[in-house]
C-alpha positions as a LaTeX table, in Angstrom:
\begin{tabular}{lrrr}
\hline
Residue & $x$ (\AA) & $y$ (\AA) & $z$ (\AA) \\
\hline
Unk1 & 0.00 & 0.00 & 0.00 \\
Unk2 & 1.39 & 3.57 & $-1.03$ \\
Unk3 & 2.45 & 6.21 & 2.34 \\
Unk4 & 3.67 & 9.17 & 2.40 \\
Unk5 & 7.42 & 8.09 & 2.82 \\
Unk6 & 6.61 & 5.25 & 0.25 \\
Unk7 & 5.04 & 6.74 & $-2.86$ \\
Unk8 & 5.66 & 3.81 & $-4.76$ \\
Unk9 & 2.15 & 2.39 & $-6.55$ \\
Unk10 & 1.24 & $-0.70$ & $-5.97$ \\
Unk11 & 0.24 & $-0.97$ & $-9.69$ \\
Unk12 & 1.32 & $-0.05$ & $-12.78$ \\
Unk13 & $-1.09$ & 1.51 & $-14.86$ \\
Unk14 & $-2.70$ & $-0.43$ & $-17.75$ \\
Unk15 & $-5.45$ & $-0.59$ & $-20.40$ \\
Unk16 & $-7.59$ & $-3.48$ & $-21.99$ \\
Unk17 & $-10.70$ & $-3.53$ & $-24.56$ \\
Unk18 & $-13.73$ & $-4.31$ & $-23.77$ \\
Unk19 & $-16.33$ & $-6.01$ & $-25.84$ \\
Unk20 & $-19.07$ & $-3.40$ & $-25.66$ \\
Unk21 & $-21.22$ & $-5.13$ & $-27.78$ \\
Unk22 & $-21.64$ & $-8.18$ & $-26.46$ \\
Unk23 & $-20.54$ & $-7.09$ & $-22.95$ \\
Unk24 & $-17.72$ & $-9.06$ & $-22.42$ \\
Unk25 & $-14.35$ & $-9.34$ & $-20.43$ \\
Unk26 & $-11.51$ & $-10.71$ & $-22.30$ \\
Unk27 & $-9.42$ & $-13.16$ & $-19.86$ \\
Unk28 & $-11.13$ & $-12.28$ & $-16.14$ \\
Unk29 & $-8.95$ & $-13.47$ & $-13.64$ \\
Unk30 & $-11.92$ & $-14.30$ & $-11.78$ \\
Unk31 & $-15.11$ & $-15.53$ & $-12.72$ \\
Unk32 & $-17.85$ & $-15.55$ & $-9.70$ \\
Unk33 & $-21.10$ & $-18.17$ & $-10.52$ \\
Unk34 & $-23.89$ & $-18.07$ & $-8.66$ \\
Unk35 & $-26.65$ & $-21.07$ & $-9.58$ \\
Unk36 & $-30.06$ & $-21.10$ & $-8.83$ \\
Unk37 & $-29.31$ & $-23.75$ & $-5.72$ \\
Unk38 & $-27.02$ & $-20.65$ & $-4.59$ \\
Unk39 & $-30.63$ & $-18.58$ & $-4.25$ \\
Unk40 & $-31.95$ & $-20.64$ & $-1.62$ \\
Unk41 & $-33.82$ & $-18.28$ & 1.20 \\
Unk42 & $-33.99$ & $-15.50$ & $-1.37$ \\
Unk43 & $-36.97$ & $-15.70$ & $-3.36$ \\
Unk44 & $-40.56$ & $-16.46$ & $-2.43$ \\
Unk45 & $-41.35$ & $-19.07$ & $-4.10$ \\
Unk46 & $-39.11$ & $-21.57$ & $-2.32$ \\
Unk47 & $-40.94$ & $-24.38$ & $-3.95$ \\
Unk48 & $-40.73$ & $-22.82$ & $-7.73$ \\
Unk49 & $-37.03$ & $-22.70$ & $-6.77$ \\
Unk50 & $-36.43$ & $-26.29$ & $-5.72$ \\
Unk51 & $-38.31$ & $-27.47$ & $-9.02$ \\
Unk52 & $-35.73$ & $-24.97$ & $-11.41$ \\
Unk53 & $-32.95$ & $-26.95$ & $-9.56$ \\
Unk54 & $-34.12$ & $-30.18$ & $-9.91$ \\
Unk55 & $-35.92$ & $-30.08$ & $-13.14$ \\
Unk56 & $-33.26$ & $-27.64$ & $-14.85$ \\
Unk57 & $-30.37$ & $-28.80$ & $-13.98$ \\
Unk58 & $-29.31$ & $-25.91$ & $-11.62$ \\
Unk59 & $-29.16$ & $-23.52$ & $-14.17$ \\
Unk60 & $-26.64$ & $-20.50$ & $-13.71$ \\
Unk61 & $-28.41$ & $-17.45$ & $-12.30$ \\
Unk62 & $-25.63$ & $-14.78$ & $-12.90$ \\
Unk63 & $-22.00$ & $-14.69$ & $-13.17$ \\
Unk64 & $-18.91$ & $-11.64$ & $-12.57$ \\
Unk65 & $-16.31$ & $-11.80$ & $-14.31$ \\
Unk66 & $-13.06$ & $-9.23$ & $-12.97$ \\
Unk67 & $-9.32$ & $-8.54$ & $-13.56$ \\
Unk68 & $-8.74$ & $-7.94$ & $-10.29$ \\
Unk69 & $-6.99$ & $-4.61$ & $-8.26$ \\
Unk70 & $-5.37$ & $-4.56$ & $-4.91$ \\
Unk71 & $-8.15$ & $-4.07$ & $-2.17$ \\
Unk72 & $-6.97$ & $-1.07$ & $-0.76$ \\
Unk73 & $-7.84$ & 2.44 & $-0.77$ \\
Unk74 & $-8.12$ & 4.70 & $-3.47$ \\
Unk75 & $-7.95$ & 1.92 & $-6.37$ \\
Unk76 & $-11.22$ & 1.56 & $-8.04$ \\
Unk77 & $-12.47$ & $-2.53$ & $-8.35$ \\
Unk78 & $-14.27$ & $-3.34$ & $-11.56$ \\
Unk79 & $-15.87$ & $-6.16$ & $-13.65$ \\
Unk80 & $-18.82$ & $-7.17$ & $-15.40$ \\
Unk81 & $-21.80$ & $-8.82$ & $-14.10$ \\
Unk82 & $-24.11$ & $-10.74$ & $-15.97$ \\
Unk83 & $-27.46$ & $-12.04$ & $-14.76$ \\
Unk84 & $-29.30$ & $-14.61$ & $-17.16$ \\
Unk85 & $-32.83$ & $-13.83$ & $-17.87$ \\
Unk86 & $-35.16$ & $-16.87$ & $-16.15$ \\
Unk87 & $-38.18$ & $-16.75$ & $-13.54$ \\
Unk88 & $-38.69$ & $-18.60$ & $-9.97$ \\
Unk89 & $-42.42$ & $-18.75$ & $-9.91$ \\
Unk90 & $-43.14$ & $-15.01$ & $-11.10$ \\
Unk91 & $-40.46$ & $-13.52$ & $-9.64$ \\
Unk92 & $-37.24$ & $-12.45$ & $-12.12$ \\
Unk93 & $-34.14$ & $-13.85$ & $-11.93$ \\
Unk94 & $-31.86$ & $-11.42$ & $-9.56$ \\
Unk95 & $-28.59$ & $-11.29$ & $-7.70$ \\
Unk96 & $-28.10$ & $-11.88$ & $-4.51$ \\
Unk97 & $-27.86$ & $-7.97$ & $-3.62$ \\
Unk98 & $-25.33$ & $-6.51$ & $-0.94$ \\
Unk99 & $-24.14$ & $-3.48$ & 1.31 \\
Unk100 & $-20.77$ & $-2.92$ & 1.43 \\
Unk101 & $-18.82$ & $-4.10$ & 3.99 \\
Unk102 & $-17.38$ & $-0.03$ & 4.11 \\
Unk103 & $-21.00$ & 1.54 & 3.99 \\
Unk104 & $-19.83$ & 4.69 & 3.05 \\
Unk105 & $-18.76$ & 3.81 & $-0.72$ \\
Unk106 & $-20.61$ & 4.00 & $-3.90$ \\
Unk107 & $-20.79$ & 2.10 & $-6.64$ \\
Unk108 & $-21.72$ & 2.73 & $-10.55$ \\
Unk109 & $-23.67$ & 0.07 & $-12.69$ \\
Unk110 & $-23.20$ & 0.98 & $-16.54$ \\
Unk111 & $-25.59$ & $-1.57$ & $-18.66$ \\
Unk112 & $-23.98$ & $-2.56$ & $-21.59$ \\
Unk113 & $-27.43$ & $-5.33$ & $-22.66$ \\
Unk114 & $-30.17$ & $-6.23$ & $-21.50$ \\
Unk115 & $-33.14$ & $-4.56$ & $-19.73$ \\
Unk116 & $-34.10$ & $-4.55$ & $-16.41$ \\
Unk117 & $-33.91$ & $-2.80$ & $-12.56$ \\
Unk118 & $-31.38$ & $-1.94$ & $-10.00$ \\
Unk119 & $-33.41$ & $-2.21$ & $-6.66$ \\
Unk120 & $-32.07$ & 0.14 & $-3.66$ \\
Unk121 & $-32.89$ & 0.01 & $-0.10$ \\
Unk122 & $-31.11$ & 1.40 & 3.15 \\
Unk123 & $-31.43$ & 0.05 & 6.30 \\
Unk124 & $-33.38$ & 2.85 & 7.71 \\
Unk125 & $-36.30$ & 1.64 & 5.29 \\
Unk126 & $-35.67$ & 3.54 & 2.37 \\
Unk127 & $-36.45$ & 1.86 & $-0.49$ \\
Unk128 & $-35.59$ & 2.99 & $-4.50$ \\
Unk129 & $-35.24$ & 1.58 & $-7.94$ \\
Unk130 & $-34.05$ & 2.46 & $-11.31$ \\
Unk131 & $-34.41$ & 1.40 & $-14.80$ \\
Unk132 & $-31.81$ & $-0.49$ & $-16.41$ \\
Unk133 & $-31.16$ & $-0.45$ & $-20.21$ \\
Unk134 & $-28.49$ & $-0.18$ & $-22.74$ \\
Unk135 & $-26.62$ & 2.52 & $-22.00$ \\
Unk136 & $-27.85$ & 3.45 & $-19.02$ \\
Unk137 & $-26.29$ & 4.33 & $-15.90$ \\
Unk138 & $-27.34$ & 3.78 & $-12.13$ \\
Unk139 & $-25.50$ & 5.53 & $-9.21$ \\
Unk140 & $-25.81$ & 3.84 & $-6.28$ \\
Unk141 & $-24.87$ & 6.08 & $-3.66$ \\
Unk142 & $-22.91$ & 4.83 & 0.16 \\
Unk143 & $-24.97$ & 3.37 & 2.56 \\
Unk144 & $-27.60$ & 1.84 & $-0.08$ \\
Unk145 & $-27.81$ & $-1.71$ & $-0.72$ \\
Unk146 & $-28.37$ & $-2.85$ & $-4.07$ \\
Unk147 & $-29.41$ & $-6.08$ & $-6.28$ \\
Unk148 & $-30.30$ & $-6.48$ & $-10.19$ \\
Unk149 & $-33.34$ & $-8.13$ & $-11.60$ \\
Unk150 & $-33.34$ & $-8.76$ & $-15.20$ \\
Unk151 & $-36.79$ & $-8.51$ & $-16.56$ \\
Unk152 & $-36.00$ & $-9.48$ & $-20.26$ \\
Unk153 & $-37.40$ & $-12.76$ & $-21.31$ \\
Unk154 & $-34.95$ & $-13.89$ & $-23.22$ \\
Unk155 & $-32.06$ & $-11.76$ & $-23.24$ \\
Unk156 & $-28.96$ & $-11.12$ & $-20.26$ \\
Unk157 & $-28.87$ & $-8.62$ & $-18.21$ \\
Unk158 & $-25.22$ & $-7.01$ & $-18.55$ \\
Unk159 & $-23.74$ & $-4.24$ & $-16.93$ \\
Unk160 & $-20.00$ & $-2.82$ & $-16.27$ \\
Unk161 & $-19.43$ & $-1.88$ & $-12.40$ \\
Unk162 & $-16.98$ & 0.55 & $-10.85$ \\
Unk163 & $-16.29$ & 0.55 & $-7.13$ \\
Unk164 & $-13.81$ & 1.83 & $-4.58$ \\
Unk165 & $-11.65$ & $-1.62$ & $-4.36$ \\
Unk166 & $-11.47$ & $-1.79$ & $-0.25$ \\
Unk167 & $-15.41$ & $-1.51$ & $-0.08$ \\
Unk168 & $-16.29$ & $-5.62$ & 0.69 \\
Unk169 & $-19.50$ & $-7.04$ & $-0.19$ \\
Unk170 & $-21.65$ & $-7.39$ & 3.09 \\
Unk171 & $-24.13$ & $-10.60$ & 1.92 \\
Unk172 & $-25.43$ & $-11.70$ & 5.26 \\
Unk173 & $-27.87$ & $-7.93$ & 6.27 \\
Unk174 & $-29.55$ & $-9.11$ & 3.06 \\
Unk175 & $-29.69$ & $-12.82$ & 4.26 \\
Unk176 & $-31.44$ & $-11.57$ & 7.43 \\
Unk177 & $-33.34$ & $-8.32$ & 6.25 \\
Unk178 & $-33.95$ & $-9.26$ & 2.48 \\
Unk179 & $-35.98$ & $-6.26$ & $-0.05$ \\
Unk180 & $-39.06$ & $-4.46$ & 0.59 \\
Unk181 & $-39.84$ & $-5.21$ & $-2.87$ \\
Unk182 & $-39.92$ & $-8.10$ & $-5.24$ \\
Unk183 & $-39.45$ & $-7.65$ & $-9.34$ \\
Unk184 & $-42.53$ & $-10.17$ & $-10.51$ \\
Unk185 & $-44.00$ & $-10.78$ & $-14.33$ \\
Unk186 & $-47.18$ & $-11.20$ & $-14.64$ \\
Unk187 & $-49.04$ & $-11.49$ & $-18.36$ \\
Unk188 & $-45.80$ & $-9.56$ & $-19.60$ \\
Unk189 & $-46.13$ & $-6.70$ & $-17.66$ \\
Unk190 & $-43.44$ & $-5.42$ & $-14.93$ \\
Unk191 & $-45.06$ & $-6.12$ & $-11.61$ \\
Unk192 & $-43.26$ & $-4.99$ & $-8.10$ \\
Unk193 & $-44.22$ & $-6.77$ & $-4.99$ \\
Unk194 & $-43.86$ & $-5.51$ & $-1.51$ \\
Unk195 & $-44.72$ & $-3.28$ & 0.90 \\
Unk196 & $-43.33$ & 0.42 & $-0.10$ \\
Unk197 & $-45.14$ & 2.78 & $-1.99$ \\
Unk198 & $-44.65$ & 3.01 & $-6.10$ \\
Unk199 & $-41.41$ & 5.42 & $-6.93$ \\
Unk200 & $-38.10$ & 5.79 & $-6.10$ \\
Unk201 & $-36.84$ & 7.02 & $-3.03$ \\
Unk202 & $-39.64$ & 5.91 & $-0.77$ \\
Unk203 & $-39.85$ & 6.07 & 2.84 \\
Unk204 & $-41.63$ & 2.02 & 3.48 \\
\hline
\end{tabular}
């Protein structure tokens, strides 16, 4: 890690191309798979879930794919997530969803395919959510915890994330608290589920 008396980087700086098209990372150093049996206690529907597993072979939910940076302060983490497009009962397929394990940092989701939402919450009961779409960008700002839902039916959900690289992923508040609302498709329409009021930035 750099210091005052030791201004050496801990990196060298660096490029690569991304496939913009069809969203891709060329050579991650990681790849990150989460499976439907990996979504156990987060949807609804447990039932609907245990018949995807069994009867579909545990299909792949979504998968992150980075060329990782040192976890330290002031380097910025990055990768691309993709969520496959699927359904547990009515709900859409989504990601897990996380605080960071430093609250205060952000993080920006740039979607490179794919439709859906980024759904928001804090835990003071705030809850948000914001359209997702080819080039379109979502700020999620410190303290809010986030998760995708892809509501395409047939196409993945693809996005390019930047975040400060010390921030952690905090897993287990979601595990306890989960979402006030739930990304459902009904008759081809959007539907969201839960208790807080219709628009972003609502007080549940």
């Amino acid at each position: 890690m750099m210091s005052a008396k030791d201004p050496t980087p801990s990196i060298d700086p660096f490029s690569l191309e991304l496939d913009l098209e069809q969203g891709l990372l060329p050579e991650p150093e990681n790849r990150i798979v989460r499976r439907a049996s990996d979504m156990r206690g987060y949807y609804a529907d447990e039932a609907a879930l245990e018949r995807l597993i069994a009867e579909a072979g545990d299909p792949i939910h979504y998968e992150v794919f980075e060329v990782p940076v040192p976890e330290e302060a002031g380097q910025l983490m990055y990768c691309i997530s993709t969520l496959r497009p699927g359904r547990v009962g009515d709900e859409c397929f989504m990601t897990k969803g996380h605080y960071h394990t430093v609250a205060e940092t952000a993080e920006i989701y740039l979607c490179l395919r794919g439709e859906g939402y980024m759904l928001m919450k804090t835990s003071a009961g705030r809850c948000a959510w914001e359209r997702m779409a080819r080039g379109r960008m979502v700020y999620v700002p410190p303290c809010w915890a986030h998760r995708s839902a892809n509501t395409s039916d047939g196409e993945p959900l693809v996005s390019f994330c930047v975040y400060p690289a010390h921030a952690g992923h905090n897993y287990g508040d979601i595990q306890c608290e989960g979402f006030p609302r739930r990304i459902l498709k009904r008759g081809g329409e959007v539907v969201f589920a839960g208790s807080a009021s219709p628009g972003p930035a609502v007080t549940s």
